[in-house]
Residue, then its C-alpha position, 0 to 999 in steps of 0.5 A: x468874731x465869727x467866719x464861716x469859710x467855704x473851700x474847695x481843695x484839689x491834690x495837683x501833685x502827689x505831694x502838692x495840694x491847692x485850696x481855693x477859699x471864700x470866708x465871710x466875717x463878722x466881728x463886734x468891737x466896742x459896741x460897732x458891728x463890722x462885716x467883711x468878705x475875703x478869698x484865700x488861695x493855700x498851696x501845701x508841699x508835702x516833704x515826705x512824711x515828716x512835715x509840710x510847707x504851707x502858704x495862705x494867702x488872704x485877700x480882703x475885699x474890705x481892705x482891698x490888701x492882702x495877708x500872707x503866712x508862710x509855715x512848716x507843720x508837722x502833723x502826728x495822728x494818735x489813732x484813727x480819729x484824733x490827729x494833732x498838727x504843731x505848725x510855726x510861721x511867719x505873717x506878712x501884711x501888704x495893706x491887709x491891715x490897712x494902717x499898720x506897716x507893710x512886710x513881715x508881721x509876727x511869728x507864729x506857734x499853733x497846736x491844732x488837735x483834730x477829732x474825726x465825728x465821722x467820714x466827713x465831719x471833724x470837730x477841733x480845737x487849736x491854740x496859738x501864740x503870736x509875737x509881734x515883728x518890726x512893731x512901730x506905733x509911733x509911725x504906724x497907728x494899725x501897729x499899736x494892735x501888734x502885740x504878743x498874744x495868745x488865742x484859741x478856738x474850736x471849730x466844725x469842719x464838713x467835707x462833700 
């Protein structure tokens, strides 16, 4: 799968920020290619120093459906450019995968490193384990994909 995202980010509050996003998709599955276009909207509450509530919310113009995590992160930074984020969350489908069952979806554990090239440019890695919540394939068929998994991936992010 490849995405390419476009987000732009403003700090409303000293502990409140506010992304709005636009991510393009395309992935290959058994020899089918598909593409698909989605807007984001994030808020992140910062508590102090010791850790963050974040919300994503997604919204697939393929599947006209909306996906949503809420998550408690806590990150730590090692020195001046490598930073290590741990986050856990929740996911909740609303027919965002359009024949899987509505409501919460999995729980999440996510490790992000982060290495900062440059003022604006950081190179990451991250990795995470997703367990599957109220799982019904008989009833639903986008729910025989709900498993337990692992993942990971590396990406580029460029700050202007």
């Amino acid at each position: 799968e490849f995405n390419l995202n476009i987000v732009y980010g403003i700090k409303l509050l000293d502990n409140l920020e506010i992304f709005v996003g636009y991510n393009h998709i395309q992935s290959r599955e058994s020899d089918i290619n598909s593409n698909d276009n989605e807007i984001s909207l994030d808020l992140a509450y910062f508590y102090g120093k010791e850790f963050q509530i974040v919300t994503n919310i997604y919204y697939s113009f393929d599947a006209e459906g909306t996906f949503a995590e809420v998550a408690i992160k806590k990150g730590y930074r090692i020195d001046s450019a490598l930073s290590i984020n741990l986050r856990a969350a929740l996911g909740f489908n609303s027919g965002y995968v359009t024949d899987g069952h509505n409501g919460i979806n999995y729980t999440q554990l996510r490790t992000n490193f982060s290495y900062q090239l440059m003022k604006e440019m950081d190179v990451y890695a991250y990795a995470g384990y997703n367990i599957a919540v109220n799982q019904d394939k008989n009833r639903y068929a986008g729910d025989e994909l709900l498993q337990d998994f692992f993942w990971s991936g590396v990406g580029l992010s460029y700050r202007f």
